[in-house]
N, C-alpha and C positions, 0 to 999 in steps of 0.2 A: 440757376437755382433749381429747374427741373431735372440736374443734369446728378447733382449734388443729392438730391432724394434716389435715385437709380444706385447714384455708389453706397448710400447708408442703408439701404435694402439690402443690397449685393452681400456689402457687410455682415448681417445681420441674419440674413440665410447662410450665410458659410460657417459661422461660429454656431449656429442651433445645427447643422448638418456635423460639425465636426465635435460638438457634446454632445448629439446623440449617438456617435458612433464609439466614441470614448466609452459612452455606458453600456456595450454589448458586451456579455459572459466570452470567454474565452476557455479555451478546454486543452487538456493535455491528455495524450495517451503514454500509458506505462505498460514494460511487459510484452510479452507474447503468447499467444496461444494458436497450434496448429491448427489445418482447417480441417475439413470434414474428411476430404477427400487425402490429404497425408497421415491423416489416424486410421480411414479405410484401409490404410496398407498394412496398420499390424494387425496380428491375428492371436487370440483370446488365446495360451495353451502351447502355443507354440515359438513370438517372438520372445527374446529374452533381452536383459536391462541395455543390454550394449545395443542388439540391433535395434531397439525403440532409439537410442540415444542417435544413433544415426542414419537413422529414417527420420525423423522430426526434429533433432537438435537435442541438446541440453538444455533443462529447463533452468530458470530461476530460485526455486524453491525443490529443496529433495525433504524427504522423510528425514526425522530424528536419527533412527537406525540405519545402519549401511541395507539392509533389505528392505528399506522403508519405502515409500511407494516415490514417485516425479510428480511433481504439480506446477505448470504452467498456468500462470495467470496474468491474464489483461485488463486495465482496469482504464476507464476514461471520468476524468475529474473534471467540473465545470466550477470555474472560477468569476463571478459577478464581482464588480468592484471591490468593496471593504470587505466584504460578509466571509465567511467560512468557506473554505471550499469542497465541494459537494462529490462524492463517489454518486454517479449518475450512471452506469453500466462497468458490472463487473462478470467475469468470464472464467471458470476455474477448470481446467482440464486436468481431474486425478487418474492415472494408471499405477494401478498395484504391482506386487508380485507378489509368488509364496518365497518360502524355502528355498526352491531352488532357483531364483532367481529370474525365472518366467512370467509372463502379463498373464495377471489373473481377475481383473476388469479393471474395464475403464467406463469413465463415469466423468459426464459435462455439468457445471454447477452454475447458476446464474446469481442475480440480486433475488430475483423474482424467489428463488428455489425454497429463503430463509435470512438469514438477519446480517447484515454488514459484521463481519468478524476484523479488525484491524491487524494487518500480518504485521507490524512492528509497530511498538509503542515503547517511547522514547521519556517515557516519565518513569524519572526513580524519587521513588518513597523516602520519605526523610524520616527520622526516627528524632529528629531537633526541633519540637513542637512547643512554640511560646517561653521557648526559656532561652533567657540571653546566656551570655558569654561567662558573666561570673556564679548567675546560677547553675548551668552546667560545671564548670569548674568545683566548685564548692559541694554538690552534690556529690561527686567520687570519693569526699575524705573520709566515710565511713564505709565504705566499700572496701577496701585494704583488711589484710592479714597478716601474721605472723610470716606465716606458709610462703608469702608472698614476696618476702624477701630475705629467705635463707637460702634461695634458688640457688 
């Protein structure tokens, strides 16, 4: 009988040790960003797009325009059970150019620096708002022209 209280204990700590370990955050890193000392090595004026490209890599993210600047960024997310998951340190390393295709600064960006900007956002707009299938339909019959179909 004493022996039988020891194992429903045993039990009973091992399932509170293994739901509280269940409920610890878990975190993911995304990304890259150079460290101090491989950005030490270009120089303001003088490297240009390619030798940055291969002294520290190719980044992730480039500028809109082909002279548009490299931006490396690292970002670590902390995920708690259900809830949302959280950007908890982000890292942005921008190097510019001019015209001719030379580093014309570089600049380190944190959370701390200003406001969470989301680099992709995966939500499209729908222009199909509260109207079914036959309303929509039915709304197009006065839309039509002549013009329309002597094409």
């Amino acid at each position: 009988m004493f022996g039988s209280k020891i194992i429903i204990r045993t039990a009973l700590v091992a399932v509170l040790v293994v739901g509280v370990a269940g409920c610890t955050a878990t975190y993911r890193d995304h990304g890259y960003v150079p460290t101090e000392d491989e950005v030490s090595e270009i120089i303001v004026g003088v490297d240009t797009r390619a030798s940055v490209e291969t002294a520290i890599g190719i980044p992730g993210i480039t500028g809109v325009l082909d002279e548009g600047g490299l931006y490396y960024v690292q970002s670590r997310v902390k995920q708690f059970a259900f809830y949302k998951p959280e950007v908890v340190e982000r890292e942005v390393l921008a190097i510019s150019f001019n015209q001719a295709q030379v580093v014309s600064n570089i600049e380190r960006f944190s959370l701390a620096d200003g406001q969470i900007v989301p680099l992709s956002r995966r939500v499209t707009s729908s222009s199909v708002l509260n109207n079914g299938f036959l309303r929509q339909l039915l709304g197009n019959l006065g839309r039509f022209t002549a013009g329309d179909f002597l094409q």
